[in-house]
Structures are given as structure tokens and as C-alpha cells.
C-alpha positions in Angstrom: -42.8 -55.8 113.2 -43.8 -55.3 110.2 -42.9 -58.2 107.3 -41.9 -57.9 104.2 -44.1 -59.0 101.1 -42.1 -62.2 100.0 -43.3 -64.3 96.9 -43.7 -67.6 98.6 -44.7 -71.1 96.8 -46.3 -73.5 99.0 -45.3 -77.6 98.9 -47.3 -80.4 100.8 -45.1 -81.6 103.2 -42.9 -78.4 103.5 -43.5 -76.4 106.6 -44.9 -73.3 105.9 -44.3 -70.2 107.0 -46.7 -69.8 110.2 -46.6 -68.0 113.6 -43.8 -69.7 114.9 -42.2 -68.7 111.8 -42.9 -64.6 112.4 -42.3 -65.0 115.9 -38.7 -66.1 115.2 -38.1 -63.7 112.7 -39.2 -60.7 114.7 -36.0 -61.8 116.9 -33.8 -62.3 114.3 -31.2 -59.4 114.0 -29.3 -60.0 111.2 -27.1 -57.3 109.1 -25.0 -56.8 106.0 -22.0 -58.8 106.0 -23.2 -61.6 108.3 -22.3 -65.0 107.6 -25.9 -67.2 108.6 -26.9 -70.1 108.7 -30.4 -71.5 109.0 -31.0 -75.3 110.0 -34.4 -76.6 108.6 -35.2 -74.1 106.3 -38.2 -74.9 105.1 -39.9 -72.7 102.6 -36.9 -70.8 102.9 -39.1 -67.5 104.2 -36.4 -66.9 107.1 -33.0 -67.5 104.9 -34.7 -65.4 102.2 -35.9 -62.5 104.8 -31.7 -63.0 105.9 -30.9 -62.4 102.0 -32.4 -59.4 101.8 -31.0 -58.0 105.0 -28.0 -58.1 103.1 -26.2 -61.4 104.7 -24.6 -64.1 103.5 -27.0 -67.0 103.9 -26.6 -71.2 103.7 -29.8 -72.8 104.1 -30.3 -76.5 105.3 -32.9 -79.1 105.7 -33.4 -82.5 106.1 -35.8 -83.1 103.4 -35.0 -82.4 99.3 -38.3 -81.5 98.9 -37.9 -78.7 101.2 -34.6 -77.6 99.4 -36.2 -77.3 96.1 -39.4 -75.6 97.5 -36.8 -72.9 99.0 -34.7 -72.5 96.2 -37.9 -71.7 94.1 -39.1 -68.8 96.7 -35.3 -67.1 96.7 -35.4 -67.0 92.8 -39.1 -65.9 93.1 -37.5 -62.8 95.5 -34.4 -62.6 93.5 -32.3 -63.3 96.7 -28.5 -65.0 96.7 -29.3 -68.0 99.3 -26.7 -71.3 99.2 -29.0 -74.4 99.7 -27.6 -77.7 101.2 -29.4 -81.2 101.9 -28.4 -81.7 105.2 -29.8 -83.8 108.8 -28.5 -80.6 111.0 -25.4 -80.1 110.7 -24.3 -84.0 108.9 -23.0 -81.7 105.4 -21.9 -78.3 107.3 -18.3 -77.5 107.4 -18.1 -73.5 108.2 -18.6 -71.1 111.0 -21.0 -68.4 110.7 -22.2 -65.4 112.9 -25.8 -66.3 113.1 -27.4 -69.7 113.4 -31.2 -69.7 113.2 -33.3 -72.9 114.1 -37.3 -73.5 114.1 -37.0 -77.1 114.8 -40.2 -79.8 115.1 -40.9 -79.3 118.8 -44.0 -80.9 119.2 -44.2 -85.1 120.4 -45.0 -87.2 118.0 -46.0 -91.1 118.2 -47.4 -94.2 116.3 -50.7 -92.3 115.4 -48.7 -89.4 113.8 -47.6 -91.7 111.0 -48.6 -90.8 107.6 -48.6 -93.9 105.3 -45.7 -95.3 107.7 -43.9 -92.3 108.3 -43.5 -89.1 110.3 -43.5 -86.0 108.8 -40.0 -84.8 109.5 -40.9 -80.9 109.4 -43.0 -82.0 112.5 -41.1 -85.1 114.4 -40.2 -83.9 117.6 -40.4 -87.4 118.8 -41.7 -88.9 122.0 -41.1 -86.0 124.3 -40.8 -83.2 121.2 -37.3 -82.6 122.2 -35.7 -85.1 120.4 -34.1 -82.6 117.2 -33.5 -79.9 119.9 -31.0 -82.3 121.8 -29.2 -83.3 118.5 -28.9 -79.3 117.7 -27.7 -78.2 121.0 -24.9 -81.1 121.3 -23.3 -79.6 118.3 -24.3 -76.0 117.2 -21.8 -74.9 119.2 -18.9 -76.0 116.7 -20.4 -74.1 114.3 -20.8 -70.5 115.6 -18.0 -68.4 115.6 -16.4 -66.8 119.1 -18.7 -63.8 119.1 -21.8 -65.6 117.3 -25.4 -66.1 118.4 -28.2 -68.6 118.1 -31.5 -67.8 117.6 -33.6 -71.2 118.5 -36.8 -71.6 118.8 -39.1 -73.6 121.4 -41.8 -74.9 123.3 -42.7 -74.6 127.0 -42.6 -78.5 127.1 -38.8 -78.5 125.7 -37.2 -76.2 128.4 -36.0 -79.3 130.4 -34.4 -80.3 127.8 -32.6 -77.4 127.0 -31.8 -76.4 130.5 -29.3 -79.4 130.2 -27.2 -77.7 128.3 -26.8 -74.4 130.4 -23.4 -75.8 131.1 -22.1 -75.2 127.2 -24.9 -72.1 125.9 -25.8 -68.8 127.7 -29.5 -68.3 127.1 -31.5 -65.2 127.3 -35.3 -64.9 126.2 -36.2 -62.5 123.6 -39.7 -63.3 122.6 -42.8 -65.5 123.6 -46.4 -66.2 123.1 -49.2 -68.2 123.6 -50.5 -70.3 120.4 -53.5 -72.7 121.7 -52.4 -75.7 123.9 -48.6 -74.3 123.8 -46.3 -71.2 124.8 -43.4 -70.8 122.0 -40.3 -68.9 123.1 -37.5 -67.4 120.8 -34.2 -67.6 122.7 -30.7 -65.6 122.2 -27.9 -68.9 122.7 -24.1 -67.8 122.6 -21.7 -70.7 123.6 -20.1 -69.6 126.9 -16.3 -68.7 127.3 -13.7 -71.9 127.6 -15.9 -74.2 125.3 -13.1 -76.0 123.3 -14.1 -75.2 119.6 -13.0 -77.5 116.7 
């Protein structure tokens, strides 16, 4: 799939875009109209790439830095994108159709510490899964009826998210191989009788 050209500033300690990023975004189907949001944004390449899809796109992360990094790459590709300071979903209050996530999947430990802490674009922590759980145990009150998810993940975090089988329907769309790892793009959608706030 062929990406689009976006004007992209680059932050130490923002993730930036990389092949997890372009593997993601080649499942991403978004259109005009759709309300999206996108959980640790980052450099804001996928929210942005959303924008000018035509959609209606909130952006979150964890870190400010982050925010301000994306905010800096939509003006620079004169895209609409909301931007909210966030730990998941801690400041999210609406539905939307889409919900995209490229979470820190990888274990950390002691070692990974940088001047006493982790880098929180990379924290997976102990077993990598760690931010996956969290998402999982409440994306679901966020996606409307006929929404999707599009997460991201590691062959090491499909135990973890086999445990929630009982609340998502989850069909593969992508996968590769990237050195020591294989990352997998999958298609949630919360299944039928899930009681919805």
C-alpha cells in the first residue's frame, strides 16, 4: 500500500512512525464521516493519515510530549485532529466507529530504565502485555454497536488477548516478521449481549 507523503517532525522520546506503524495502517479502513479514535498516538502519523481520509479523529496519549509533537505534524499537513492527554481511555467520554491502538508490546524490566524510568511509548511491562490487558478490559465501552478495533500485537501477547475472546470477536488481517518478533494487526468488534455503558 502505498503511503502518503506526510510532513512529520520527529521528538526524542515520541515513538516514531516505524514498521509496526505501516503495518497497522495498511489495515486501517477508515472513511468520510467516521468518528475515530486513536489511543497512543504518538507522532500522530496514523490520526493524521485518518484526517485526511476524511474522518473525524481524537487522538490520545499518555505522554504531553507526545501530544504536542502530534499536534505539530497535523498543522504541518493541515489536517483537523482533536488532541487529548490521556492514560487510555482515563479522559475519554464518547463512542466512535473506529478505535486504533499500536500499544508498547514488548517486556520491559529494571535494565530498561532510562535515568529511573521507562520509556512509556515502549513499557509493555514484565510480560509486554501489560497496556494490552488495560485496553482490552475497557475499549469495549467505547466503540459503538457496529464499531471496530484495529489493535496491534506481538506473537508473545496472544495469550493475553485470547482471554478476552469471551467479550471481542477477533479476526487477523495482517502479519509479519520483524527480527526476534511476529507483529499481527487484528479486526476486534465487541460481540452481541456485551452490556454497554
Amino acid at each position: 500500500m502505498q503511503q502518503e507523503k506526510l510532513k512529520i517532525f520527529y521528538e526524542t522520546e515520541v515513538y516514531p512512525p516505524s514498521e509496526d506503524t505501516f503495518l497497522l495502517l495498511e489495515a486501517v479502513d477508515v472513511r468520510t464521516g467516521m468518528r475515530v479514535l486513536e489511543i497512543g498516538t504518538g507522532s500522530g502519523y496514523i490520526a493524521i493519515h485518518c484526517a485526511l481520509k476524511g474522518a473525524e479523529v481524537t487522538a490520545s496519549d499518555v505522554s504531553e510530549k507526545a501530544i504536542e509533537n502530534a499536534r505539530q505534524n497535523a498543522l504541518a499537513n493541515n489536517v483537523r485532529v482533536k488532541f487529548v492527554v490521556s492514560d487510555l481511555f482515563e479522559k475519554i467520554n464518547e463512542k466512535y466507529d473506529v478505535i486504533i491502538f499500536n500499544p508498547p508490546y514488548l517486556p520491559t524490566n529494571e535494565e530498561d530504565r532510562v535515568d529511573g524510568e521507562f520509556n512509556l511509548a515502549l513499557d509493555g511491562g514484565p510480560d509486554g502485555s501489560g497496556v494490552i490487558r488495560r485496553f482490552l478490559a475497557d475499549a469495549w465501552k467505547f466503540v459503538e454497536t457496529d464499531g471496530v478495533i484495529y489493535l496491534l500485537y506481538s506473537s508473545h501477547n496472544v495469550d493475553a488477548i485470547n482471554r478476552f475472546k469471551g467479550i471481542y470477536s477477533i479476526t487477523p488481517l495482517k502479519s509479519a516478521k520483524f527480527f526476534f518478533e511476529e507483529l499481527h494487526v487484528g479486526l476486534l468488534r465487541v460481540k452481541n449481549g456485551r452490556v454497554r455503558r
